[in-house]
N, C-alpha and C positions, 0 to 999 in steps of 0.2 A: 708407209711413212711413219705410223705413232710407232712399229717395233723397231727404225732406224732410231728416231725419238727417245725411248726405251731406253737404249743398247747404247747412246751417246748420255746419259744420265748416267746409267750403271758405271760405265767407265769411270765417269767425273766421278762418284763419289768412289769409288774405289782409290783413285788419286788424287783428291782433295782440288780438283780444276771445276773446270766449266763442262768438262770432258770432250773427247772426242771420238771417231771410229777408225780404229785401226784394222789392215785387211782382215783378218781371220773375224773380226766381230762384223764385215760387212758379210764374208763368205757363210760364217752361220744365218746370217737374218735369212740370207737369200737360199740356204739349203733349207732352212724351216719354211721358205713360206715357198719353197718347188720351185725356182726359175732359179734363170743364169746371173751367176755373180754381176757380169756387167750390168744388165740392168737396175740391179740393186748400185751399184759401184754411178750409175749415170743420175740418178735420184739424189745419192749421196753426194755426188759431185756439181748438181745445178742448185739447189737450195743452198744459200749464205747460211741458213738457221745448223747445217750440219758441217762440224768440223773435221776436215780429212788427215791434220796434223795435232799434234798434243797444243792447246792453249793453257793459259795461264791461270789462277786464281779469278783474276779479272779479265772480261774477253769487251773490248770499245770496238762498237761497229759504228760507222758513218754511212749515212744515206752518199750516193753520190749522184743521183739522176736532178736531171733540169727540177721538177719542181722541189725537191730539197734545198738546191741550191738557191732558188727564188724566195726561200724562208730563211736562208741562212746558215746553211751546213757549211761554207765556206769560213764563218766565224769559228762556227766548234770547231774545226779542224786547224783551225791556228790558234784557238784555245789549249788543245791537244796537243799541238808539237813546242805553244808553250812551256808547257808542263814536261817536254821530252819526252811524248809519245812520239813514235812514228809509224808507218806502215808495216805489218809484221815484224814488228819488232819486240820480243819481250824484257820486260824491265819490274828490277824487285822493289817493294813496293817503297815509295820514299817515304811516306809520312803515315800516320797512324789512324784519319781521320776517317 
């Protein structure tokens, strides 16, 4: 996990994002550390913290499970589609703040 970790930083700053792992940076982690891609690829694929597609400058995650929602994640997220966020969605940035 910290050289998936790693290899999703190097990316980002190589492209000025949050970064992500695209297949060939998942296919080296898992040739370097001796096992089969899928397993690296199943790792990378169950953890939210690791992004399988390119994201944005800014990456908004929402909790969504019951006790979130019992605090209030239901606000931020109509906070969020206020502002014209929405679900995988990217958008350039409106204001400057």
């Amino acid at each position: 996990m910290p050289l998936l970790d790693l290899a999703q930083r190097q990316v980002g700053a190589q492209t000025n994002t949050q970064g992500w792992l695209p297949v060939p940076v998942i296919e080296y982690v898992a040739d370097y550390l001796g096992m089969p891609y899928i397993r690296t690829y199943e790792v990378a694929s169950f953890y939210t913290m690791y992004n399988l597609a390119p994201v944005g400058r800014f990456h908004v995650q929402l909790c969504g499970t019951t006790p979130c929602w019992i605090k209030g994640s239901d606000e931020v997220l109509r906070a969020c589609k206020d502002l014209g966020l929405a679900k995988a969605r990217r958008r350039p940035m409106a204001c400057s703040r």
